[in-house]
N, C-alpha and C positions, 0 to 999 in steps of 0.2 A: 323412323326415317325423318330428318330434319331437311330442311331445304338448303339451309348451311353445310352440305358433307357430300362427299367425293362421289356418293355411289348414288344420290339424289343427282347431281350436276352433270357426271357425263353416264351414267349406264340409266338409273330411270326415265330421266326427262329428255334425252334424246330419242330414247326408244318409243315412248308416247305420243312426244311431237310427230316423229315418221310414220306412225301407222295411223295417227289421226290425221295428216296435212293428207297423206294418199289414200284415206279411205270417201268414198263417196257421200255428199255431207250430212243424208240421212242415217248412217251409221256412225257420225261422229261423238254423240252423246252417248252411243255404246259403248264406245270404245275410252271415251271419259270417264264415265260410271266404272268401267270394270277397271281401269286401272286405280280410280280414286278406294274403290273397293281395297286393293291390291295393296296400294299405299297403306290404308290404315290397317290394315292387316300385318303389316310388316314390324307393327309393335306391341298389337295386342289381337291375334287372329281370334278370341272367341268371343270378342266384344261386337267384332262385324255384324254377328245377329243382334246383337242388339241396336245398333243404327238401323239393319233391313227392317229388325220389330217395327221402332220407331218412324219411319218414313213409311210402313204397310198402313199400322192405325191413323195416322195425322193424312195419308193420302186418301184412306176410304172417310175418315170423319169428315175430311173438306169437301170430298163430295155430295155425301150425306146434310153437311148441311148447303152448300148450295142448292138441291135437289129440295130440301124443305123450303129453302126462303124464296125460289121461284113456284112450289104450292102455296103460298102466303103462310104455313105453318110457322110462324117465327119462335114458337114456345120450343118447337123440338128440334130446331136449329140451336136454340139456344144452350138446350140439352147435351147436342152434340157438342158444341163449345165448352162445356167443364166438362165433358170428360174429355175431350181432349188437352187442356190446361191439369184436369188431375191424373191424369197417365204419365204426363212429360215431367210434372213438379213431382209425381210419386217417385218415379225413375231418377229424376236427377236426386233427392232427398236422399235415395235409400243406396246408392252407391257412394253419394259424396258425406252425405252429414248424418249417418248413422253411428256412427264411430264415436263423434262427437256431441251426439246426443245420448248415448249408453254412457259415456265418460261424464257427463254433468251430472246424470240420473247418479251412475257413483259414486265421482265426488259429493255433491250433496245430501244423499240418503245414506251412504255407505255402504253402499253395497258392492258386488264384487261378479256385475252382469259379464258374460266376456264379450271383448270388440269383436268384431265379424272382419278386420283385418283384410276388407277387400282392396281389388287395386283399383283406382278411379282408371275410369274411362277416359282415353286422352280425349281432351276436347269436347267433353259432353255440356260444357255449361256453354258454349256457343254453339250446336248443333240443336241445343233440346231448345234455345231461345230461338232459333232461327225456325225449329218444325211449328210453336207456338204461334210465332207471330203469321206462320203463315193461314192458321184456322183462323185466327181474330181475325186479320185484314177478309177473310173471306167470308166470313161473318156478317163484318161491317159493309160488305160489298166493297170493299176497297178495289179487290181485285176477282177474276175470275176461277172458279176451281181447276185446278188439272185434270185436266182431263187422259196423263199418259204417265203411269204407274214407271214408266223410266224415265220422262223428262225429270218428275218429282224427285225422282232417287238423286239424279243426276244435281240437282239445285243443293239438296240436302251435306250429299256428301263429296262436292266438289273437293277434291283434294287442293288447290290452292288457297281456300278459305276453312278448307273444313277444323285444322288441332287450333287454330288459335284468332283465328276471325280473318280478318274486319267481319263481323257478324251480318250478314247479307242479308237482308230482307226480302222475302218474295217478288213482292211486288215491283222494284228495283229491275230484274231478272226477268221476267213472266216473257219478257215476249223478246227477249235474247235467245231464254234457253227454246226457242220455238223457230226461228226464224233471225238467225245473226250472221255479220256478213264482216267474217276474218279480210285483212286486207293489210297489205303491209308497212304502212305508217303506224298503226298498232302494234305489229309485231314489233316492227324497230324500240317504238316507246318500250313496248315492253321489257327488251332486253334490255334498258336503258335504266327502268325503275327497278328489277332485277339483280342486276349488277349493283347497280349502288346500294341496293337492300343488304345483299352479300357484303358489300363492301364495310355499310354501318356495323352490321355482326359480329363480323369476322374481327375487322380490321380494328374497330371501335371499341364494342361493346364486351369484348372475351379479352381486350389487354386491361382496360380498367377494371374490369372484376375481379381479376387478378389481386388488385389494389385493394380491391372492397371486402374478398375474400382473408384476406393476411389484417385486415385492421379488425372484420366483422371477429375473427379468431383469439384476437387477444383479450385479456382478462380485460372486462368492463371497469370493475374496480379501481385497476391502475392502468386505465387509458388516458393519455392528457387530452384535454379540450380539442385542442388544434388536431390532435389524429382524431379523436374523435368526430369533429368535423368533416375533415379530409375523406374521410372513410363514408363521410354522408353524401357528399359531392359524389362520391365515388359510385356510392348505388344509383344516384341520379341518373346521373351519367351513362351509368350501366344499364336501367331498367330502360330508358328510352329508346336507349342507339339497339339495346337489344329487340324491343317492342317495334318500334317506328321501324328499320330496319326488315323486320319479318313482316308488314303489313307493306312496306313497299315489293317486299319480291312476290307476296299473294297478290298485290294489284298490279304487279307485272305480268306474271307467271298467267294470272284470270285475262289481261289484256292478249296476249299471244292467241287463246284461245279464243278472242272475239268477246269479254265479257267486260264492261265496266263495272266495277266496282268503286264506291265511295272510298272518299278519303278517309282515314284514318285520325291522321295528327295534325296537326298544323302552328309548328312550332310553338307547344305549352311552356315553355321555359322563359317565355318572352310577352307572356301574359302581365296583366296591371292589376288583377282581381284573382279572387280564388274559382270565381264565379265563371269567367273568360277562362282560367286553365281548365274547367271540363269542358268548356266548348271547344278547347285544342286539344283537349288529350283525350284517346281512346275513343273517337266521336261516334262511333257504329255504337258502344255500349252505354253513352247516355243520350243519342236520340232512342234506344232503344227504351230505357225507363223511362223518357221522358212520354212518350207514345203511349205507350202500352200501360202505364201506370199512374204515373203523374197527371198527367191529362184526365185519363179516366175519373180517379180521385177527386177531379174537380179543378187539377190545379190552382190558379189564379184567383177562379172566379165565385170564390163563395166565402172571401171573407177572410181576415189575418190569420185569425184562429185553425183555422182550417188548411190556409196555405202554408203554415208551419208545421200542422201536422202530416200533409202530403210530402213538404221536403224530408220529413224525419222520416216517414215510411219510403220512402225512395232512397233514404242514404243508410238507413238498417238496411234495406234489402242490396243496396250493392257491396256493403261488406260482407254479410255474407256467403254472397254470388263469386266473390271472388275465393273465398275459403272457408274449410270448418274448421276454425280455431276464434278463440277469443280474440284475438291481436286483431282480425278481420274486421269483428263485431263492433270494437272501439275505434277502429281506424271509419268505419263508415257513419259513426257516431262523431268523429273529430269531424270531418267534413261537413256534414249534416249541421252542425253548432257553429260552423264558421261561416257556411253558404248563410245559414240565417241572420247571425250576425248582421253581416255584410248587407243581407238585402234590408233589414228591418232598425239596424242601430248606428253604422258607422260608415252604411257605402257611401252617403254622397258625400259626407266629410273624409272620406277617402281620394274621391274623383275630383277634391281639389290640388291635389299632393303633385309636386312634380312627377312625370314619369317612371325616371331610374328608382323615385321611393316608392312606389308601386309595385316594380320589379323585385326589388328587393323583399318590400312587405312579404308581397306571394312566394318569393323561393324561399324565405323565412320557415314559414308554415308549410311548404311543399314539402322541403328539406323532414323536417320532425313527422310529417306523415308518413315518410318513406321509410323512416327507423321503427315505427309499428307496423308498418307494411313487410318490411323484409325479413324480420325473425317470425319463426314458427312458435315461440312461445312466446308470452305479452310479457313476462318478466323479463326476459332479454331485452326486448324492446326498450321496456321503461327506463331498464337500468345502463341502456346504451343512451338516452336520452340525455339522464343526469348527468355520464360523463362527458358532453357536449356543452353541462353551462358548469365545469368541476366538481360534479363529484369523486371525480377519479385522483388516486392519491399521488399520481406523476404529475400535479399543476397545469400550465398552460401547457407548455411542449416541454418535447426531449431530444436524444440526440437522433431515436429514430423516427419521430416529426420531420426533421432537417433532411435527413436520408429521404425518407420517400416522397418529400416534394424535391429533391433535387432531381430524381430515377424519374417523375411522372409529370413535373412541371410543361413539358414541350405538349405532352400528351393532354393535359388539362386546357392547355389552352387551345389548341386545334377542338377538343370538345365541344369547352365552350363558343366558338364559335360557329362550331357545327349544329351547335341549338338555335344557332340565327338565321337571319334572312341572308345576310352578309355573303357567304361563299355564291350564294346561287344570283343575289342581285351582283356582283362581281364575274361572274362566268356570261351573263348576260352580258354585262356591259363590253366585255375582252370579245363575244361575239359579234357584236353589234361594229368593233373597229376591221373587223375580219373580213376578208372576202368571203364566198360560201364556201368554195373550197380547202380553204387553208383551216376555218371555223372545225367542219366536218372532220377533219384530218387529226385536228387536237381532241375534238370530242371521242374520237375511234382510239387514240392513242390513251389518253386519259380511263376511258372505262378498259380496255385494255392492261393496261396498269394496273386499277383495281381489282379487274379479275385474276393478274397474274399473281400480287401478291396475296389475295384472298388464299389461293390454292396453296400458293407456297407456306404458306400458315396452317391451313388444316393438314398436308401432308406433313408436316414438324410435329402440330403440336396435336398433342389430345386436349387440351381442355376448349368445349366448347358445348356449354351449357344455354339451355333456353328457357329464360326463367318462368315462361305465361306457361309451360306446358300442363304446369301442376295445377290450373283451373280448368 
């Protein structure tokens, strides 16, 4: 079940909301747990026990080591910490990158081991980080143990964060899921970030895929330049409004129920460095390495030698994290070379560059990241690359270059400046001349709109694909 589809929109999420608004508010995390339960079950019912596994061990180890580091025993606190980190990295290894660790052992030895051919757990690489971080922080004393074997479930497997993030951290949470206080300026927000989640998705991110889909299709060989481009733009485009989108209706959808949740994005497409676009893009998943791992590691503070080795082991492990395929491995290896770069050869002679050549520098390199990002094999990838600077035997363009920027041209450009500040500093300012009621009246009409056509979209079409599912 997707948050983008008919039967999430009005027969789930209504029915939820009514028996959590009218239930009494000590039963409200009941009644959230079992349906976030209900939810993930509605894709893959005999994975359930494996989140309960998951959230039984990481709730009895948090306690177990808080219960140590208030005896002062900190050696078997500390204990309890790896195995709690080797339980969640066994589990996630042995569902997601078994396959493709039996497949290199063949390749390179020759052998003929068979794949285990299982189906990934939706959303286990941001649930198994989210159960992790919550024994560290409890470790480190960050935050308090749980003490209620359902509040924990309930953090765990929240169904507005749980298949695809913003990856929530405990501590964040700890004294919401305890004591939060629903009222309705939130709700409103919510249905406000909601909608226009729905709206990036729907209305956005599933008509240019469309594009990305029909170019990603054609022979690499004789793709011209310009579609090959076009087709990059395309995934860009795509991956965002799809991503950003689904992180605004989770931090809608968690607001309704009284939960903040952290930002997400913060318009990455408008960054000057490559370094600034991970601080705008996906920001749950790299303050999460940068926390939990980069830091640890030493970060900063022990020397160049060392700080380059931390980025490298922080940018191998997030290509992996994000896939078990090769294309993952050099995509987080392409960053990892570029972040260093930047920080160590050419940033500050960068930071004298006019602006827009900053812009462009970064969607330069964005762009060619996303073409190893998007194919499941690295040889598609490469070979979609080349026909971006010609190797493809159709030259620059052709005649269906011209066709599909005339079909997507209106649509490109509303994107691009949907990647801006532009619409939302312009809706301000159209507010700002408005009385409050006439203001109010466009804003009900407008998300109105959005939601009317969002529907009228999914009840037409079928295609409406979510591309983060597959992590």
């Amino acid at each position: 079940m997707v948050f983008s589809s008919l039967l999430f929109m009005f027969r789930f999420l209504p029915l939820v909301m009514i028996l959590y608004y009218v239930s009494p508010v000590k039963y409200r995390n009941i009644i959230l747990f079992l349906f976030s339960l209900f939810f993930y079950a509605w894709g893959e019912p005999v994975y359930v026990f494996l989140m309960l596994c998951s959230i039984t061990v990481d709730y009895k180890i948090g306690k177990n080591i808080n219960k140590f580091l208030q005896n002062g025993n900190r050696r078997a606190a500390k204990r309890c910490l790896i195995l709690s980190v080797v339980y969640n990295l066994s589990v996630l290894g042995f569902f997601k990158y078994a396959d493709f660790l039996i497949g290199t052992v063949n390749g390179v030895f020759h052998t003929s081991l068979p794949l285990l051919h299982l189906p990934l757990p939706i959303g286990i690489s941001f649930f198994t980080f989210q159960t992790m971080s919550y024994t560290i922080d409890v470790y480190r004393q960050v935050t308090q143990a749980q003490q209620s074997w359902l509040n924990y479930g309930t953090y765990v497997s929240m169904f507005p964060q749980l298949i695809a993030g913003p990856i929530v951290q405990y501590k964040t949470i700890a004294q919401q899921l305890k004591e939060r206080k629903e009222n309705t300026d939130d709700f409103v927000y919510g249905i406000h970030r909601f909608v226009i989640g729905v709206g990036k998705k729907v209305l956005l991110a599933n008509n240019i895929g469309v594009l990305w889909d029909n170019i990603a299709a054609m022979p690499h060989g004789s793709l011209p330049a310009a579609t090959a481009w076009l087709g990059a733009f395309a995934y860009a485009f795509q991956i965002y409004f799809d991503f950003s989108g689904y992180s605004d209706m989770a931090i809608g959808l968690g607001r309704m129920f009284g939960f903040h949740f952290l930002e997400n994005f913060q318009y990455p497409y408008i960054s000057k460095s490559i370094t600034e676009f991970w601080r705008r893009w996906h920001i749950s998943l790299s303050s999460w390495f940068r926390e939990y791992v980069y830091i640890p590691l030493g970060g900063n503070r022990r020397g160049t030698a060392k700080q380059i080795r931390n980025l490298a082991i922080v940018w191998l492990l997030t290509g992996i994290w994000h896939g078990a395929s090769w294309n993952f491995v050099l995509w987080g290896a392409y960053y990892g070379v570029l972040l260093i770069l930047e920080k160590f050869a050419f940033g500050k002679l960068q930071e004298r560059l006019p602006g827009i050549i900053r812009i462009l520098y970064t969607l330069f390199f964005v762009l060619l990241g996303w073409m190893l990002f998007a194919f499941d094999r690295l040889g598609a990838g490469l070979s979609y690359i080349g026909a971006m600077f010609g190797a493809g035997k159709a030259g620059f363009a052709d005649n269906t270059t011209i066709y599909l920027l005339y079909n997507y041209a209106a649509l490109l450009i509303v994107l691009a400046l949907g990647s801006t500040q532009i619409p939302q500093r312009a809706a301000r300012r159209l507010a700002g001349k408005l009385q409050n009621w006439c203001g109010a009246c466009l804003r009900i009409a407008f998300y109105g709109a959005v939601l009317f056509l969002s529907v009228a979209y999914l009840v037409d079409a079928s295609y409406n694909p979510f591309l983060y599912f597959r992590f």
